[in-house]
C-alpha angles and dihedrals in degrees: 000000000000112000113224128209116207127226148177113222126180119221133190101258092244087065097042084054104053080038087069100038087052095052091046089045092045103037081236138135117243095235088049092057092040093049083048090056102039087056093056091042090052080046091050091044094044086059100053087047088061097036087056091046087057095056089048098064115100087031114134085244097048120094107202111200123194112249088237093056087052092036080055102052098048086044102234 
């Protein structure tokens, strides 16, 4: 079973209203629609990360190891 952490969160106004007209639109909870969207934000998010770290190789900062040599150190 999935453990749960309560919050309180606080909305504009504008967002807790179309919240509620979603979730009665929908037959949904709230949190389940919250926890939806926060999912395919974290997606979204996920894929702009790699996207920058992407951009960042061949940067004079940026090491770049071969996936045997870290493949060989963890033994693997």
């Amino acid at each position: 079973m999935e453990k749960h952490a309560r919050l309180n969160i606080t909305l504009p106004k504008y967002l807790a209203e179309e919240l509620a007209d979603v979730s009665i639109e929908m037959k949904n909870k709230k949190s389940r629609i919250i926890a939806k969207a926060l999912e395919l934000y974290f997606d979204e998010l996920d894929v702009q990360i790699a996207e920058s770290r992407l951009d960042e190789i061949g940067d004079d900062e940026s090491t770049i190891v071969p996936a045997s040599e870290v493949w060989e150190k963890l033994g693997l």
